[in-house]
C-alpha positions as CSV (number, residue, x, y, z in Angstrom):
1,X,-34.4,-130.2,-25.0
2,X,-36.4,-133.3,-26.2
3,X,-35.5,-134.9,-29.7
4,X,-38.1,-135.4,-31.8
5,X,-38.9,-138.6,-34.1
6,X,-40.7,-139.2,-37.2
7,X,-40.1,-142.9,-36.8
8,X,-42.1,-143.1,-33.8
9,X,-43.7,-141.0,-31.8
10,X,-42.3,-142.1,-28.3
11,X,-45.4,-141.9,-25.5
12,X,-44.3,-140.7,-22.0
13,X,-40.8,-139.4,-23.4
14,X,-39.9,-136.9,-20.6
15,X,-41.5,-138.8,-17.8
16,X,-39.8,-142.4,-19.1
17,X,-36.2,-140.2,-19.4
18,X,-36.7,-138.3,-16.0
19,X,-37.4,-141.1,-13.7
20,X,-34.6,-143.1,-15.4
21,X,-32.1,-140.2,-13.9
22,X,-30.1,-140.5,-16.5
23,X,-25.8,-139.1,-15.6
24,X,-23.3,-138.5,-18.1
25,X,-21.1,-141.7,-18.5
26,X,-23.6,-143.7,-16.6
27,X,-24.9,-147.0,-18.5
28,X,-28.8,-147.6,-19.5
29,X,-30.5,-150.4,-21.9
30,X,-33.0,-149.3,-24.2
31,X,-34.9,-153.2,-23.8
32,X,-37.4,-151.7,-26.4
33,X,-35.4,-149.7,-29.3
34,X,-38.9,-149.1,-31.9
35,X,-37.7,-145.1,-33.7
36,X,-35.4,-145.0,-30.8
37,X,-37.2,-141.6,-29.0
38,X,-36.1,-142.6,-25.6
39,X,-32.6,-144.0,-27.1
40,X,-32.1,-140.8,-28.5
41,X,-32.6,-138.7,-25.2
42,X,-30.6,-141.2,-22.8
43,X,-27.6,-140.1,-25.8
44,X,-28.4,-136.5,-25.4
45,X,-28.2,-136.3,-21.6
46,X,-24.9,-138.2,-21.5
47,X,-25.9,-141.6,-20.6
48,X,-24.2,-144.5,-22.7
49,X,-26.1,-146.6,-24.3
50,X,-27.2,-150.0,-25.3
51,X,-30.3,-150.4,-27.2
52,X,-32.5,-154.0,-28.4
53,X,-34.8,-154.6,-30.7
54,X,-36.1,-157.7,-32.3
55,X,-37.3,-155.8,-35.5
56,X,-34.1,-155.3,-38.3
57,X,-36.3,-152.5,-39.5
58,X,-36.1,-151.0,-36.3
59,X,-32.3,-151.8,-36.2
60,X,-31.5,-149.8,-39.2
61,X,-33.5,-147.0,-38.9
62,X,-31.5,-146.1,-35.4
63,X,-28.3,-146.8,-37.4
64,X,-29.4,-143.9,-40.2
65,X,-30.2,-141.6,-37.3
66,X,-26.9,-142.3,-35.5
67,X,-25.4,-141.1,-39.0
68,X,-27.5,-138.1,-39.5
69,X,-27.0,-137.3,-35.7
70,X,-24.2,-138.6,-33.9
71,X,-24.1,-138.2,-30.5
72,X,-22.9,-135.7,-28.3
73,X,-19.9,-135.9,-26.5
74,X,-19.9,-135.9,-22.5
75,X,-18.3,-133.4,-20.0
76,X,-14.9,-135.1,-20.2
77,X,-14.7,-134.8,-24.4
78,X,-14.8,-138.7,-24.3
79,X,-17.4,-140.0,-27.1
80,X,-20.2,-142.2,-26.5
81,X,-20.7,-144.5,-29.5
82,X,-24.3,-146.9,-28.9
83,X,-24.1,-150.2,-28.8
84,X,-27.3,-151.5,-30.9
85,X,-28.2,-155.0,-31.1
86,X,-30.9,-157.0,-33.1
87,X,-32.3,-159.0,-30.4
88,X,-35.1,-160.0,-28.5
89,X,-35.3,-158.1,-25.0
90,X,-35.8,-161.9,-23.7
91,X,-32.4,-162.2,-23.8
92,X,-31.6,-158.9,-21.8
93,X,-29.3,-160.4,-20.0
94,X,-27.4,-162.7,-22.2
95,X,-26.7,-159.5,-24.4
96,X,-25.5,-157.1,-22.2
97,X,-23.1,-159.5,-20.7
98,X,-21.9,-160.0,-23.9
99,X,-21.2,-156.2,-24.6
100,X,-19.7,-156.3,-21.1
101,X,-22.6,-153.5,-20.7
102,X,-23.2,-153.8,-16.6
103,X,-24.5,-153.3,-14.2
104,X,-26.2,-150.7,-15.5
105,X,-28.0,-147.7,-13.8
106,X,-31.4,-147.9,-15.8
107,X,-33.5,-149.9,-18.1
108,X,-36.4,-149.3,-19.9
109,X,-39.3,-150.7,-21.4
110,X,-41.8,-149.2,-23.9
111,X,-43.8,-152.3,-24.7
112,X,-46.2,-150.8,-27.3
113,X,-46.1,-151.0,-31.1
114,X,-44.0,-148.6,-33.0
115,X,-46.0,-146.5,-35.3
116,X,-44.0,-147.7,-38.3
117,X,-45.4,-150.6,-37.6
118,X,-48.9,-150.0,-37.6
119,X,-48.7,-147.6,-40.6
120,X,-46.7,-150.1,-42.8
121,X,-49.3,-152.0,-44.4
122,X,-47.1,-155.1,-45.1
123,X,-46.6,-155.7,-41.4
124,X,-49.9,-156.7,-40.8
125,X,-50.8,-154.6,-37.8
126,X,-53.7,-152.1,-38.9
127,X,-57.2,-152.9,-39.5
128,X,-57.2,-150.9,-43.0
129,X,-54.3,-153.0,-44.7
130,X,-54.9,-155.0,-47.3
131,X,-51.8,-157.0,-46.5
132,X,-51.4,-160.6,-44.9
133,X,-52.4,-160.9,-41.4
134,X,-48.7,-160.9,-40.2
135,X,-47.9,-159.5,-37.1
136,X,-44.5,-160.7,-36.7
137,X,-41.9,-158.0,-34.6
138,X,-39.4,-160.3,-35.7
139,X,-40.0,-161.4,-39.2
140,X,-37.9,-164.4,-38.7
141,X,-40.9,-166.0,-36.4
142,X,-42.7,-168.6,-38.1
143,X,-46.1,-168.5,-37.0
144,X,-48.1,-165.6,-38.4
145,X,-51.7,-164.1,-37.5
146,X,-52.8,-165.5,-40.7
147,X,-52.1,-168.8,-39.2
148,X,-53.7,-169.0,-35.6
149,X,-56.8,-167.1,-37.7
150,X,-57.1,-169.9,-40.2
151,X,-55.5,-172.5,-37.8
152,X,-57.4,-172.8,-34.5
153,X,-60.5,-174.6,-34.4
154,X,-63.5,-171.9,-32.5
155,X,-62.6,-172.8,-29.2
156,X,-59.4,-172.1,-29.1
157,X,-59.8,-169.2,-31.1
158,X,-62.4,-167.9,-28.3
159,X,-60.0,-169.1,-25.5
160,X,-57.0,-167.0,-26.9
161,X,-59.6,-163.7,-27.7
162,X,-60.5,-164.2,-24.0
163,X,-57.8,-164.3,-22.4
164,X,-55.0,-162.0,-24.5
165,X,-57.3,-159.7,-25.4
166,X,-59.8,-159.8,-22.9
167,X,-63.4,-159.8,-25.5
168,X,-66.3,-160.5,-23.8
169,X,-67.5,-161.3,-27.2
170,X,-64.9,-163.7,-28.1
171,X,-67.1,-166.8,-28.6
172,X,-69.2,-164.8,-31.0
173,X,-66.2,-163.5,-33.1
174,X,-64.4,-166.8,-33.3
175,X,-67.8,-168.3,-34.3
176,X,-68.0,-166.2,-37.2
177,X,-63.9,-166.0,-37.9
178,X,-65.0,-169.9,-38.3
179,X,-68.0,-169.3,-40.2
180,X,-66.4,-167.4,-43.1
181,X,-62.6,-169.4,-43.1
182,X,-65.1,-172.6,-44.0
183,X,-65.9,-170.9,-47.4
184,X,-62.2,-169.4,-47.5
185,X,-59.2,-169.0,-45.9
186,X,-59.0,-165.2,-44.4
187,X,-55.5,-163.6,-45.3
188,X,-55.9,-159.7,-44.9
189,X,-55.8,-157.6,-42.0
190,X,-59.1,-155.7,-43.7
191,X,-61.1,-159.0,-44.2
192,X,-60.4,-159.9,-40.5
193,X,-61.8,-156.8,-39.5
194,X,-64.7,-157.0,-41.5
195,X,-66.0,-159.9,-40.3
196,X,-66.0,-158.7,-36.6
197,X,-66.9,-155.8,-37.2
198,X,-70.3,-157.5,-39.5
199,X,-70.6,-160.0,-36.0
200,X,-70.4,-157.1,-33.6
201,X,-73.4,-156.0,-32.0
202,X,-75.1,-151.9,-32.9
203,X,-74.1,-151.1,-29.5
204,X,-70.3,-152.6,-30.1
205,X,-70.3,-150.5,-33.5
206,X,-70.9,-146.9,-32.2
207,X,-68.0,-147.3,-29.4
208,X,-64.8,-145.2,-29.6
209,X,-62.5,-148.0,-30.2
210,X,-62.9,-150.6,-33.4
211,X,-65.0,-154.0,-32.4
212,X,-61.5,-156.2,-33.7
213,X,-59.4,-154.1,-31.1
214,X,-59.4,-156.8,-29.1
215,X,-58.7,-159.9,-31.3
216,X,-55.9,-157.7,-33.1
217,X,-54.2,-157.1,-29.6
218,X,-54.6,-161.2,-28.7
219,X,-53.1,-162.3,-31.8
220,X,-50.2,-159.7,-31.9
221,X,-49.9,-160.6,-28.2
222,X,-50.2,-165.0,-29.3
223,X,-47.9,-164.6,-32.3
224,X,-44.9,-162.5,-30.6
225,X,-45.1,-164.8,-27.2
226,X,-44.8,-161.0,-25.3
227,X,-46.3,-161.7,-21.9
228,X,-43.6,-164.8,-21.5
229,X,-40.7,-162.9,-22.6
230,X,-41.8,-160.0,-20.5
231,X,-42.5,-162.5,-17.7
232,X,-38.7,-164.2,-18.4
233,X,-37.2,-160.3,-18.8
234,X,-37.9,-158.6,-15.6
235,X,-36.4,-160.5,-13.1
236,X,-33.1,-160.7,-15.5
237,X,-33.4,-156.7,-15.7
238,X,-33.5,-156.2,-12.0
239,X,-30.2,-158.5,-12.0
240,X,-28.8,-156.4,-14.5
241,X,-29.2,-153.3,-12.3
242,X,-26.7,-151.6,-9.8
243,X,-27.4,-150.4,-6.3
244,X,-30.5,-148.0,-7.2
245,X,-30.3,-148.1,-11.1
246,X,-34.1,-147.8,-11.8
247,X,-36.7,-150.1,-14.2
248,X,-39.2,-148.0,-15.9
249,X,-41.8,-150.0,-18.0
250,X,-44.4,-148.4,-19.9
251,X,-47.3,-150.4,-21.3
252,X,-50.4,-150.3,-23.3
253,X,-52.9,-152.7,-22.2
254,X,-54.2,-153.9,-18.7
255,X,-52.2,-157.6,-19.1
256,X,-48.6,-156.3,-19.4
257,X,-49.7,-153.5,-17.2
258,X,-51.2,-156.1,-14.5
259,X,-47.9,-158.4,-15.1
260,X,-45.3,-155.3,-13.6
261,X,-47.5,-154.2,-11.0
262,X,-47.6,-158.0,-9.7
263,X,-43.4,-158.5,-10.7
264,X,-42.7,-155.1,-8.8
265,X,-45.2,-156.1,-6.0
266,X,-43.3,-158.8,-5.3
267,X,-39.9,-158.1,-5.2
268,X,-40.4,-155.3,-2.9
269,X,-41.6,-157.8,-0.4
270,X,-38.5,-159.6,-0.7
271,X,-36.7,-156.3,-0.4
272,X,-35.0,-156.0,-3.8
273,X,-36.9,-153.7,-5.0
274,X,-38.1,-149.9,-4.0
275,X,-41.8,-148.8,-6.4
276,X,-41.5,-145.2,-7.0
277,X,-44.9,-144.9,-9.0
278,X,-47.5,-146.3,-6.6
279,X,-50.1,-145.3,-9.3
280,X,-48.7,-145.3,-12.6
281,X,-48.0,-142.1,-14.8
282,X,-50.7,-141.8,-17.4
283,X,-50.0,-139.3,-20.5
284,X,-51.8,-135.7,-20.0
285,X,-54.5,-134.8,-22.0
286,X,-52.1,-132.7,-24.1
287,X,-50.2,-135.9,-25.3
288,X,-53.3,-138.0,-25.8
289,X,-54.2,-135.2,-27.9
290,X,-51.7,-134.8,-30.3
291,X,-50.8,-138.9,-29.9
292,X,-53.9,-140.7,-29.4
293,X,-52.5,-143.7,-29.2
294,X,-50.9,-142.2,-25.9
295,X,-54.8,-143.0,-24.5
296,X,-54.0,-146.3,-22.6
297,X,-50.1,-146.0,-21.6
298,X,-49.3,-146.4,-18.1
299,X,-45.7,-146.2,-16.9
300,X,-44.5,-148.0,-13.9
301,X,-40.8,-147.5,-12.3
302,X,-39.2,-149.5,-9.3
303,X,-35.2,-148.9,-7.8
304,X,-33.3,-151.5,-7.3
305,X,-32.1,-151.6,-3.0
């Protein structure tokens, strides 16, 4: 039976943990820890466990849960304590050979933003906050939202709305981002998303999705550096791996989605690598449903030959 979490609502939870094929005693890395949903099942169907995360809030919210709920113990009565490290899944491989965790038979990646996150108003995440533009998954980084916002000159404010969060618009919302930060610096999440939503076009107004989608995705994308350390983690992951110990990566927008396809592309041409998903998995409409941020998830798995 699935575990739930009020944390986070994990997206693709049954499909993430049934492609990993998780096996009592077996070892699997939880690259992405967020409210620890998919930690939590890899535990309750035996697997041992070692689980990142670059956020400390993160950290000690898995640690309370661990407390509350321990976990189980496997078929031979042997416990199976986590391992749980405050990290950065960049250095995936530097960790678990610390721990002395490999190879391991499965690793997985959920690269979206916890919903603790977005619903804590001092992170900085949500268009409603009236909090510093922040950002930060690691609140140790220097370089905040606030900064590239009040920091870049237009074009390379259109340059990184272009190309991290692919906006069509984004010369026209940089030009007014501009236009306002020359009367006064912009420092709230709800300010930013006022003035694109006052430079969007009627048309850009009445669309599902919020006209600063976008530019919050290419700043939280800018300020966390995730496409590099994705880039940098894969090919240390498949290292990681045993002889068919599975990657499974779910992601949220068409850049990191693009960036797997490509990586697992690739190294199944040079015959490391097996896809299982030629398509990837997309969440039912019952998920997206009761999770609507489920909408744009995709999740992609590959087995190591």
């Amino acid at each position: 039976m699935l575990i739930k979490d009020d944390y986070h609502q994990p997206v693709l939870l049954k499909e993430a943990i049934d492609f990993l094929k998780v096996q009592p005693g077996k070892k699997y890395l939880d690259a992405t820890l967020g409210g620890g949903g998919h930690s939590r099942e890899i535990l309750a169907r035996g697997g041992q466990l070692l689980a990142l995360d670059r956020d400390p809030e993160a950290i000690e919210h898995f640690r309370l849960v661990l407390k509350a709920c321990p976990p189980s113990r496997n078929s031979s009565g042997g416990s199976l304590p986590p391992r749980v490290v405050l990290a950065n899944f960049i250095e995936i491989d530097k960790v678990a050979q610390e721990a002395g965790f490999a190879p391991l038979a499965g690793i997985l990646f959920d690269l979206g933003v916890s919903s603790y996150q977005l619903e804590t108003p001092s992170r900085g995440f949500a268009f409603t906050a009236k909090a510093p533009l922040d950002m930060r998954m690691d609140p140790s980084l220097a370089v905040t939202a606030r900064d590239l916002v009040n920091g870049l000159n237009e074009g390379e404010l259109a340059e990184l709305f272009l190309k991290l969060g692919e906006e069509k618009a984004a010369r026209r919302y940089a030009r007014a981002i501009c236009r306002v930060r020359g009367l006064k610096k912009i420092e709230t999440c709800e300010e930013l998303a006022g003035i694109v939503w006052q430079a969007a076009l009627p048309q850009e107004r009445t669309r599902r999705i919020h006209p600063a989608t976008k530019i919050f995705q290419a700043l939280r994308i800018a300020v966390n550096d995730e496409l590099n350390a994705l880039r940098e983690a894969l090919p240390k992951a498949v290292n990681l791996l045993e002889k068919q110990g599975r990657i499974v990566v779910i992601s949220f927008h068409s850049l990191e989605d693009g960036l797997v396809k490509r990586f697992f592309a690739e190294k199944e041409r040079e015959g490391e690598l097996k896809i299982i998903t030629p398509k990837p998995v997309v969440p039912d409409r019952t998920e997206i449903k009761k999770n609507i941020r489920a909408r744009s998830a995709k999740l992609r798995v590959a087995e190591k030959k």
